[in-house]
C-alpha positions as CSV (number, residue, x, y, z in Angstrom):
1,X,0.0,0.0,0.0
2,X,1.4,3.7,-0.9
3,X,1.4,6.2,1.4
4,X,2.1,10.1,1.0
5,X,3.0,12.3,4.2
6,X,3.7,15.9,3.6
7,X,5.1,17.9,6.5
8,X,5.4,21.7,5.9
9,X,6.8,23.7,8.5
10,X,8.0,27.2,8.9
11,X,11.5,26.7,7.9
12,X,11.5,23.3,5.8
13,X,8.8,21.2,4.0
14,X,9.2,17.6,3.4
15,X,7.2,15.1,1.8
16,X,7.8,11.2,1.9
17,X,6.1,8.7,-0.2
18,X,6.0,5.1,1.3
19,X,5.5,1.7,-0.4
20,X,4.4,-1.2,2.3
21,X,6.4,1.3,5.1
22,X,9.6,1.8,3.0
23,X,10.9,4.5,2.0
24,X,10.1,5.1,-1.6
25,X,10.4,8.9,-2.5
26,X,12.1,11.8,-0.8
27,X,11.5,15.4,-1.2
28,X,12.6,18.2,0.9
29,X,13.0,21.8,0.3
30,X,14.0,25.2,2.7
31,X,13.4,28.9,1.0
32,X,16.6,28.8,-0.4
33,X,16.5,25.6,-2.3
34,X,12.7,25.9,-3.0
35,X,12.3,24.5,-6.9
36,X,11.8,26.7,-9.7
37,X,11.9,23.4,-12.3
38,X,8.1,23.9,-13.8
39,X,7.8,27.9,-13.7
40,X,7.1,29.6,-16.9
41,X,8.1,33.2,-17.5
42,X,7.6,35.4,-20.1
43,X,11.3,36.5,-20.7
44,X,13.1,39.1,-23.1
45,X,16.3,38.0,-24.8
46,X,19.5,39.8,-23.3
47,X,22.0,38.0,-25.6
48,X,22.5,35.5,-28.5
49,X,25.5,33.6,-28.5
50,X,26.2,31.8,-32.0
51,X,29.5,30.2,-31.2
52,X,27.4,28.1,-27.5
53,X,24.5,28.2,-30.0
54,X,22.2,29.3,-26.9
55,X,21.0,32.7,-25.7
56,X,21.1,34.3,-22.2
57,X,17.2,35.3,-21.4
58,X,16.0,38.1,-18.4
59,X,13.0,36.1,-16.6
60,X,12.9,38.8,-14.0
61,X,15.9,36.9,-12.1
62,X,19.4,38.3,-10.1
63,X,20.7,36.2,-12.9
64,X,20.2,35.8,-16.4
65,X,19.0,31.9,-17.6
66,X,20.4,30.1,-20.2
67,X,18.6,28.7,-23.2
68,X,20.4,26.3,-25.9
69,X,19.1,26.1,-29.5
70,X,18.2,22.6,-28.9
71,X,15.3,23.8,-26.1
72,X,13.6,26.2,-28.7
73,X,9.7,24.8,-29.9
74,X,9.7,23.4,-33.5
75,X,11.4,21.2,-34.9
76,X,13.6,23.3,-37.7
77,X,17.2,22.7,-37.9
78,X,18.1,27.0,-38.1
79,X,20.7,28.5,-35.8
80,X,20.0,30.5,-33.0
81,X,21.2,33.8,-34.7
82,X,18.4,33.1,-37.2
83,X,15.8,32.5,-34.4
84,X,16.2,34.6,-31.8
85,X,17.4,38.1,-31.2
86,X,18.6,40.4,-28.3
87,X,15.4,42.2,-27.0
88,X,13.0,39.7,-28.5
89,X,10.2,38.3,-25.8
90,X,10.0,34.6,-25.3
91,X,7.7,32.0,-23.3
92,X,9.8,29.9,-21.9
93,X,9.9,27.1,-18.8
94,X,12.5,26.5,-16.1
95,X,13.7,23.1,-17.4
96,X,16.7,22.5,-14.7
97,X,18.0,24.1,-11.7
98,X,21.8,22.8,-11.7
99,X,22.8,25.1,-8.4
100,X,25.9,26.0,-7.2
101,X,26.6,29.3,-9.5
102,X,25.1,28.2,-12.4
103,X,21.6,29.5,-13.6
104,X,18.8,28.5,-14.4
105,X,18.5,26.5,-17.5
106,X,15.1,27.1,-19.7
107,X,13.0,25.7,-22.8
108,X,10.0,27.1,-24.9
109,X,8.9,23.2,-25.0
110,X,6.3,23.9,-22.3
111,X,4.6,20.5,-20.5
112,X,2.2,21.4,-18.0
113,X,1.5,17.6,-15.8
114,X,-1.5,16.7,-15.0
115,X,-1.7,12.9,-12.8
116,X,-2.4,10.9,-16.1
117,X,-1.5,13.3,-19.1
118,X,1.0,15.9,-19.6
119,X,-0.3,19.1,-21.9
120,X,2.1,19.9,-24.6
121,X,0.9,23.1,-26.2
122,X,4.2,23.8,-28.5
123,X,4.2,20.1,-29.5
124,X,1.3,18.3,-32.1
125,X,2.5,15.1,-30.9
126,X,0.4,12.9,-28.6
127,X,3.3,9.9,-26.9
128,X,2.6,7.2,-24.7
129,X,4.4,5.8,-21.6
130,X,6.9,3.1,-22.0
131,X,5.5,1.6,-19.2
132,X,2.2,1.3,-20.9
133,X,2.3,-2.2,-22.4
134,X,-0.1,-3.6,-25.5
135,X,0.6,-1.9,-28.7
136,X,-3.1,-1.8,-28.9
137,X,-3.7,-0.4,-25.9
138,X,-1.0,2.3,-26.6
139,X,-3.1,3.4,-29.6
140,X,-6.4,3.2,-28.5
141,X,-5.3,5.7,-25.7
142,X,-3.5,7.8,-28.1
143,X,-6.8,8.2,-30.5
144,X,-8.7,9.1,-27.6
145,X,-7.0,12.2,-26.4
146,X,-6.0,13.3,-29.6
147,X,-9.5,13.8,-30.3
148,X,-9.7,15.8,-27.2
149,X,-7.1,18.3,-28.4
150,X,-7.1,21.5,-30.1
151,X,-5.0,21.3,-33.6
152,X,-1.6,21.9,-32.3
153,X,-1.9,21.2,-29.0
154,X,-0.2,17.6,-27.8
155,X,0.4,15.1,-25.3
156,X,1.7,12.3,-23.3
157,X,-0.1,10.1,-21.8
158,X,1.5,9.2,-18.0
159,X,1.2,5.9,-16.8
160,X,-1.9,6.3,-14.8
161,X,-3.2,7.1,-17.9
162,X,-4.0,3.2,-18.4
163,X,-6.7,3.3,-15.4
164,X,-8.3,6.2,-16.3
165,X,-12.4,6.3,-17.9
166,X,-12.2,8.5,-21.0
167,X,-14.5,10.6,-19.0
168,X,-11.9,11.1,-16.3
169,X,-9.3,12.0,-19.3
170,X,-11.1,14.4,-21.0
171,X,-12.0,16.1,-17.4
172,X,-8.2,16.1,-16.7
173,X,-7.9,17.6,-20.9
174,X,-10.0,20.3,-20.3
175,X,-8.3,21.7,-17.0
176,X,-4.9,21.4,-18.4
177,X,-6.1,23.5,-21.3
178,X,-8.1,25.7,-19.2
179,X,-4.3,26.3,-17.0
180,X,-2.9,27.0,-20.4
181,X,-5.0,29.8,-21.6
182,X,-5.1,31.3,-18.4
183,X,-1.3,31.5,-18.8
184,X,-1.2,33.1,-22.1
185,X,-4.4,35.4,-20.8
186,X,-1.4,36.4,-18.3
187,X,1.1,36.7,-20.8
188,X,-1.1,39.3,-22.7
189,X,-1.3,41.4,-19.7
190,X,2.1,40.9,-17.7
191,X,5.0,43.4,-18.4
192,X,8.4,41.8,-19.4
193,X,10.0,40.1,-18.0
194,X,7.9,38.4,-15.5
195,X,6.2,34.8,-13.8
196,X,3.3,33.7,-15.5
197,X,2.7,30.5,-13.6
198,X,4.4,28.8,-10.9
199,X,2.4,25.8,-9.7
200,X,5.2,23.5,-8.9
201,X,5.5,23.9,-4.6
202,X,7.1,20.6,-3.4
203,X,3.7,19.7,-1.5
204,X,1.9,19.8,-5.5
205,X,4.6,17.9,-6.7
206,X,4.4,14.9,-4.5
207,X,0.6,14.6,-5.0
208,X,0.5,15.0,-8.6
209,X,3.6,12.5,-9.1
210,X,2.0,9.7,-6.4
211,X,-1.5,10.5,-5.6
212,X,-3.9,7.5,-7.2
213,X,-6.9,5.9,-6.1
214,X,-6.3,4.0,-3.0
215,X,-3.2,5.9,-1.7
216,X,-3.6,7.7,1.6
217,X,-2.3,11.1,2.4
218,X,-1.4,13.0,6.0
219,X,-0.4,16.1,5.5
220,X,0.8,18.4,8.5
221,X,1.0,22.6,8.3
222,X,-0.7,25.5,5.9
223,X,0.5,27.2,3.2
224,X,0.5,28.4,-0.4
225,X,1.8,25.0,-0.5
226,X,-0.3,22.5,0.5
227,X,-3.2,25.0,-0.8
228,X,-2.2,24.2,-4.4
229,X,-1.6,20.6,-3.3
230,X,-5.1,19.7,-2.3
231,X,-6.6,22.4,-4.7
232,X,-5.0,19.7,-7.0
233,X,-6.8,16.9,-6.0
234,X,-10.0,18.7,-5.9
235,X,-9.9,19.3,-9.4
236,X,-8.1,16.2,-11.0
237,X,-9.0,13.7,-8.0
238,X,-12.3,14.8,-6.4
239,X,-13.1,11.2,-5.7
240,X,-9.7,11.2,-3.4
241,X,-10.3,13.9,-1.2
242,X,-11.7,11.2,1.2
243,X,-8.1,10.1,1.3
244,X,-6.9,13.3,2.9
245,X,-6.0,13.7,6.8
246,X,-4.8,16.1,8.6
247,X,-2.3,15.8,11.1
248,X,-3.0,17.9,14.3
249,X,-1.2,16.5,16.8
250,X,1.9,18.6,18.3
251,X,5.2,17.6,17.7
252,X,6.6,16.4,13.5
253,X,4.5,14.1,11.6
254,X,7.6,12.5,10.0
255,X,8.8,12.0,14.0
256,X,5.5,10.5,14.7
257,X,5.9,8.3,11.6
258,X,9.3,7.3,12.9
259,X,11.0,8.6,9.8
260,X,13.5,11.2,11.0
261,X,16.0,8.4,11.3
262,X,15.7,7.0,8.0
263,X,15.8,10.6,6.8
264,X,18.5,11.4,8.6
265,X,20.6,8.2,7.3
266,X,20.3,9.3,3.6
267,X,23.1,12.0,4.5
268,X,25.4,9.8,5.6
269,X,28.1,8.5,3.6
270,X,28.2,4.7,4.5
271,X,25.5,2.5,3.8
272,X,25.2,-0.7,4.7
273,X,24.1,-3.8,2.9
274,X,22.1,-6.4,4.0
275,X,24.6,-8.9,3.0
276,X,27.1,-7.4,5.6
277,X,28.4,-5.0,2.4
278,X,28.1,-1.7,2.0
279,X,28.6,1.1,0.2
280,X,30.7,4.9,0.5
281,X,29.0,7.4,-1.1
282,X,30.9,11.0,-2.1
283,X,29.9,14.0,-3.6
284,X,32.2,16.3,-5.2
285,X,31.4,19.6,-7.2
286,X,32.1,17.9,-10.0
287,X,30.1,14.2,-9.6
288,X,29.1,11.6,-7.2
289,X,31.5,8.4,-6.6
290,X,30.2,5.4,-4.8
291,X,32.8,2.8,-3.3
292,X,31.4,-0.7,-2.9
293,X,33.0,-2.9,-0.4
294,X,32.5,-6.4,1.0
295,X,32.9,-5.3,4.5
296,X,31.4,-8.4,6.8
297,X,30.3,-10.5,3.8
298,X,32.8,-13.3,3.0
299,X,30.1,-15.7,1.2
300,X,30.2,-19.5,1.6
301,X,31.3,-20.5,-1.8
302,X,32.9,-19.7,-4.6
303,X,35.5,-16.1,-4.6
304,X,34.0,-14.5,-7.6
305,X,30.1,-15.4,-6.5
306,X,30.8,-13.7,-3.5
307,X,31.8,-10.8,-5.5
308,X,28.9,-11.2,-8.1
309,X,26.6,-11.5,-5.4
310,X,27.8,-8.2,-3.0
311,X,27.7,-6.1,-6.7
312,X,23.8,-7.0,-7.5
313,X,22.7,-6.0,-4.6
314,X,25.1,-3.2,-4.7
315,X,24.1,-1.8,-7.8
316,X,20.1,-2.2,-6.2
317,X,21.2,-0.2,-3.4
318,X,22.9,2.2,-5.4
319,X,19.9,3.3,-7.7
320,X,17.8,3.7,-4.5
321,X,19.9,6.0,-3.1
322,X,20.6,8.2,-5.9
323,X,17.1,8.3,-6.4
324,X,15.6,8.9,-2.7
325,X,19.1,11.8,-2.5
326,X,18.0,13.4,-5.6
327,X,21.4,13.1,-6.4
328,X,21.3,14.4,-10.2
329,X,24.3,14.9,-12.9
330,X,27.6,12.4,-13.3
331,X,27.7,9.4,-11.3
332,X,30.8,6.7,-11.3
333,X,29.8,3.4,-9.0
334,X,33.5,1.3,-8.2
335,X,32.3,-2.2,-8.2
336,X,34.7,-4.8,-6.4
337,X,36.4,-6.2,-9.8
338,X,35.0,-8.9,-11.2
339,X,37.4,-11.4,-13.5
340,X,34.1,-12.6,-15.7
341,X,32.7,-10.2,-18.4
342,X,29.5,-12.0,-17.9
343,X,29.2,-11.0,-14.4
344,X,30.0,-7.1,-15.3
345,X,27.0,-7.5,-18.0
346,X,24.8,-9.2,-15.0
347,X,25.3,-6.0,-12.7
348,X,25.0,-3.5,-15.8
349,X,21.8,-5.5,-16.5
350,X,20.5,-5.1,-12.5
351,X,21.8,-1.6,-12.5
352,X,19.6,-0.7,-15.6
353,X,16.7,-2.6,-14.3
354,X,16.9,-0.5,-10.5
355,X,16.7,2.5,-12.7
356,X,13.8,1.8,-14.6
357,X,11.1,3.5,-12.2
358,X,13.0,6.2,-11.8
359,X,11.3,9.8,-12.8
360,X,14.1,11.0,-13.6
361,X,16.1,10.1,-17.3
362,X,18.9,7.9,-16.0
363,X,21.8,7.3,-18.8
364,X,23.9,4.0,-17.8
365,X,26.9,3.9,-20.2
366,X,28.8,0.9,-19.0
367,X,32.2,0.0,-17.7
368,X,35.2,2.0,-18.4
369,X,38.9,0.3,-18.8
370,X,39.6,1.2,-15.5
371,X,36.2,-0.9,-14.4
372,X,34.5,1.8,-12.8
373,X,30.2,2.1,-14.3
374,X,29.9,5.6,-15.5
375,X,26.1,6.8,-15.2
376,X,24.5,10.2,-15.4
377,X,20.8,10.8,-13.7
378,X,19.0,14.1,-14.8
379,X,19.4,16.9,-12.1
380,X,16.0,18.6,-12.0
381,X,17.1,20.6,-8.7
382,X,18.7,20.5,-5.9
383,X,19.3,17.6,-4.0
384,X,18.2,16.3,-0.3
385,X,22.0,17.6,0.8
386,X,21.2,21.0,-0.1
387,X,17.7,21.0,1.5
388,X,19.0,18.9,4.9
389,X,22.2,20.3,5.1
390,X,25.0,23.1,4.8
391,X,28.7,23.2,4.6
392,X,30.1,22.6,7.6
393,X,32.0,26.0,9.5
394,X,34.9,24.1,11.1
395,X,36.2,22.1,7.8
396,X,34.6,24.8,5.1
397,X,33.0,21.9,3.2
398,X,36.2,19.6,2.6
399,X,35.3,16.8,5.1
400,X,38.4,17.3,7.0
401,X,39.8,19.5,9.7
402,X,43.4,19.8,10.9
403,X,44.9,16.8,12.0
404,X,45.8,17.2,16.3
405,X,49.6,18.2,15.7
406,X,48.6,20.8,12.8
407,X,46.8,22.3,15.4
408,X,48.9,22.2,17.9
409,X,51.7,23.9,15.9
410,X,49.3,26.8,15.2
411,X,48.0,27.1,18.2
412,X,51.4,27.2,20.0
413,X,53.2,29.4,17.5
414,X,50.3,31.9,18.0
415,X,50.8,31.9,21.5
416,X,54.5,32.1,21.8
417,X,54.0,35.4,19.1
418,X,51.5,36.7,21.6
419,X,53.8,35.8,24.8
420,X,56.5,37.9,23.0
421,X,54.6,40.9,22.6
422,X,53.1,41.5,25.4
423,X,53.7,42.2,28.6
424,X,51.7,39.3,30.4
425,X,52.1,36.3,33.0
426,X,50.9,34.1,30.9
427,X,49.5,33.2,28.0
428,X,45.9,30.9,27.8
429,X,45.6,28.8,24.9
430,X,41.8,27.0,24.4
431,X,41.7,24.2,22.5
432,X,39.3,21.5,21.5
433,X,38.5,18.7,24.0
434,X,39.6,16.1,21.6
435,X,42.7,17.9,21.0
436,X,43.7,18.4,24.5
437,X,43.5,15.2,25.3
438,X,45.8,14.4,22.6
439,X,48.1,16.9,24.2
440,X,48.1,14.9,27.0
441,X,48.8,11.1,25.5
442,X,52.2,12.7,24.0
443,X,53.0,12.6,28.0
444,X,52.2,9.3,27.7
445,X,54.2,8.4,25.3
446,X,57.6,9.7,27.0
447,X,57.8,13.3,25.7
448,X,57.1,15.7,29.2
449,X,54.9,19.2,28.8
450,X,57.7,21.5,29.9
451,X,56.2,24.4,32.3
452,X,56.3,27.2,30.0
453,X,53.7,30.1,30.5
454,X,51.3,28.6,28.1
455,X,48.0,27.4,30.0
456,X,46.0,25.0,28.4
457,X,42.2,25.3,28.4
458,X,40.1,22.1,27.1
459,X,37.1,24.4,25.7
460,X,34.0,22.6,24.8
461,X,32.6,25.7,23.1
462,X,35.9,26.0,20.8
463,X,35.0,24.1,17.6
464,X,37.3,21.1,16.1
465,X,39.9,22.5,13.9
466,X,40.0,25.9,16.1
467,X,41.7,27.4,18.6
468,X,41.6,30.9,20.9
469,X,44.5,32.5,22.4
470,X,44.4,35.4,25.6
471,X,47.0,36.9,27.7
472,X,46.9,36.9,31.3
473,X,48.2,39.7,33.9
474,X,48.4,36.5,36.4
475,X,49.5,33.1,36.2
476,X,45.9,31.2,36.6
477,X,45.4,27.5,38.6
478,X,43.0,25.2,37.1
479,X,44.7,24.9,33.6
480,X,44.4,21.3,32.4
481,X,47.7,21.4,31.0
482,X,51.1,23.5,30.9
483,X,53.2,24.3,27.7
C-alpha cells in the first residue's frame, strides 16, 4: 500500500512517499533551495551567443537563464542567430536548476503535468508511456486524447493514464487547457519580464507525481503550499479527497511516523548492505563516486560469487539512493572487480533494471577500462544535501579539519608570538576537548609538557579544527595542562 506524508513547517517542508512502510520517494526543500523546475516566465532576450548556440534570457531573475538552440519549440534545424534576437520576448519554462553558480537552465517546449496526461501546447505530438504495455492499448489511448485536443496542441499520456475512464481523461484535458489559456491570458497582460505561472511547490509535486486511487495522504502545516496541493486533488481527483488527513497532533508528523531516522541516514556517507556489504557514497562539485566494499560478507562459496553476489545487490542499493538523495548529474559506481565479463553485463543488467522506475532520465553507459560504471541521472534541482544540510563551518565543506599536531603547531606558534609581545604572566591557549587530550597522550608516550607560561584550556565551546589564544596579567590554577 502507498502512502504520502507531507510535512510543511516554517522553515522546511518535506514530503515522503511510502510503499508497504519503506521509503520510496524523498523530497525536501527550505526557501533557499525551494524548486523553480516547472515555472514559466515570459522572458526578453539579453543576448545571443552563435559560437554556444544558446542565448542568455532576463525572466525577472538576479541572474540571467540560459537557453540552448536545442530547447527552442519546432522542430527546424536553423541556428540560434536566425531565431532569436537580443530584446525579443520569449515564453519559456524552467527546465533545470543545476545550483551552485550556475543559472537556471530554460526551454520554450512547455509541458504542464497533470496525474495521467502531460499538456504539450508547443508540440502536435500525442506519446505514450513506456511503461504502458499492449501496442493496442498504446493506440487506443492515443486516438482518444487526440480527439480531445485542439489542432496543435499535444500530449503524453503518464502511466496512470491506463486506469483512467475517457470521461476522467477528457476532465483532466479540459483543466490542463483551461491552466494553459489562463497562462497566455497572463502573458497578454504581464510586463516583461515576468512569472506567468508557478504551480510546482514541493507539496503539489508529490501529489500530482504519487496520488492515485487507494493511496492515503497526511499532510501536517498551511501554506501556499499545500493549498495548491489539495486544490489539485480537488480538481483532478475529487473522488480522493476522502483520502486526505490532517495531522494535528503537536510535535513532526515524519517523527510520529518514525521517519526522522531514515531521513537522517540518507546523508550519511556509509551504507550498509544487508549482506554485511556496504557502500561509501561521495559527492564532489564535479560528480558523485560510490565505493562498494565487501565489509562483513565473506560468502560460503565460490571467490568470484561472493563478489557477483555483493555487486547486485550493490548496484540495487545504489539506484535507490541516488534516487531517494535526488542526487542528479555524473555518477561513477566502483564495483569490487569482477574477472568474468559475464558477471560485469549481469550487474549492468540489474543496475539498468533499478533504474527503470526512476522519474528521472537515468543514462547507464557501461564499464570503463579502469572498471568503474559511468552513469548520469538528470538533475532537475537541488538535491536532499542541499535541503538537509550546509557546509560545515569548522572544515569549510572539505570533510576534514586539521589533524591534532597541525593544530597544535598553530596554536602554539600563536601563542608564543602573543607571549613575546606582550607584557603578560601568561598566555591561555583553548583548545578542542579532543585535542587536549591528545596533548596529553604525548606525555604518555615519553615526551614531558615543559612548564612554560602557556596554560592550556580544554574548551567545549571552541570548535574542532580551532583554537583561541588570551594573555593573562596573572599566572591562573586550574589549567588542564602547561606548555
Amino acid at each position: 500500500m502507498r502512502e504520502i506524508l507531507i510535512e510543511q513547517g516554517r522553515f522546511l517542508t518535506r514530503a515522503v512517499v511510502l510503499e508497504e512502510g519503506k521509503l520510496a520517494a524523498v523530497y525536501a526543500e527550505n526557501s533557499k533551495t525551494a524548486g523553480r523546475v516547472g515555472e514559466i516566465y515570459c522572458g526578453r532576450v539579453e543576448n545571443v551567443l552563435s559560437g554556444l548556440q544558446a542565448a542568455f534570457v532576463d525572466i525577472g531573475l538576479p541572474q540571467k537563464a540560459f537557453l540552448h538552440a536545442q530547447q527552442l519549440a519546432g522542430h527546424a534545424r536553423m541556428p540560434i542567430q536566425k531565431r532569436l534576437r537580443a530584446g525579443q520576448q520569449v515564453l519559456v519554462q524552467v527546465e533545470s536548476c543545476p545550483g551552485g553558480d550556475k543559472g537556471l537552465r530554460l526551454t520554450e517546449r512547455i509541458t504542464l503535468p497533470g496525474v495521467a496526461l502531460v499538456l504539450t501546447p508547443m508540440d502536435s505530438a500525442v506519446g505514450v508511456s513506456r511503461r504502458i504495455g499492449g501496442e493496442e492499448r498504446r493506440e487506443a489511448l492515443k486516438a482518444m486524447v487526440r480527439d480531445m485536443l485542439p489542432e496543435g496542441i499535444g500530449a503524453i499520456l503518464r502511466t496512470a493514464a491506463a486506469d483512467c475512464t475517457k470521461a476522467q481523461l477528457r476532465r483532466e484535458c479540459e483543466a490542463l487547457l483551461t491552466q494553459w489559456n489562463e497562462i497566455l491570458a497572463r502573458q497578454a497582460e504581464r510586463s516583461v519580464p515576468g512569472l506567468l505561472d508557478a504551480e510546482n511547490a514541493l507539496p503539489l509535486r508529490a501529489v500530482r507525481d504519487h496520488m492515485a486511487p487507494g493511496v492515503r495522504l497526511t499532510v501536517q502545516g498551511q501554506g501556499g503550499g499545500l493549498a495548491a496541493a489539495l486544490a489539485f486533488i480537488r480538481r483532478f481527483l475529487p473522488e480522493q479527497l476522502a483520502q486526505v488527513q490532517n495531522f494535528a497532533e503537536p510535535g513532526s508528523l515524519m517523527e510520529a511516523k518514525g521517519l526522522d531516522k531514515p531521513l537522517r541516514e540518507l546523508r550519511h556517507r556509509r551504507v550498509w548492505l544487508k549482506s554485511g556489504g556496504f557502500l561509501l557514497i561521495e559527492r564532489t562539485q564535479a560528480m558523485t563516486v560510490i565505493d562498494v566494499n565487501t565489509g562483513k560478507f565473506t560468502g560460503k562459496g565460490d571467490f568470484e560469487d561472493t563478489i557477483l553476489r555483493t555487486n547486485l545487490e550493490a548496484a540495487a542499493e545504489a539506484a535507490r539512493q541516488l534516487r531517494l538523495r535526488d542526487v542528479g548529474g555524473m555518477v561513477v559506481i566502483d564495483f569490487i572487480d569482477m574477472a568474468r565479463e559475464s558477471a560485469r553485463e549481469q550487474v549492468l543488467a540489474a543496475l539498468r533494471e533499478a533504474f527503470a522506475e526512476d522519474r528521472n532520465r537515468v543514462q547507464v553507459l557501461g564499464f570503463t577500462r579502469l572498471g568503474l560504471v559511468e552513469l548520469r541521472r538528470q538533475r532537475l534541482g537541488y538535491g536532499l544535501d542541499e535541503a538537509l544540510g550546509q557546509e560545515c563551518s569548522a572544515c569549510g565543506g572539505t570533510g576534514q579539519i586539521d589533524a591534532h599536531a597541525w593544530l597544535l603547531e598553530r596554536a602554539c606558534a600563536a601563542a608564543a608570538r602573543l607571549a613575546a609581545h606582550r607584557d603578560c604572566a601568561c598566555v591561555a591557549l583553548r583548545l578542542p576537548v579532543q585535542t587536549v587530550q591528545a596533548l596529553k597522550e604525548i606525555e604518555k608516550e615519553g615526551t614531558p609538557l615543559a612548564q612554560r607560561p602557556i596554560a592550556i584550556y580544554s574548551d567545549s565551546g571552541v570548535m574542532p579544527g580551532q583554537y583561541a589564544v588570551q594573555g593573562l596579567d596573572t599566572r591562573p590554577q586550574g589549567a588542564d595542562a602547561w606548555l
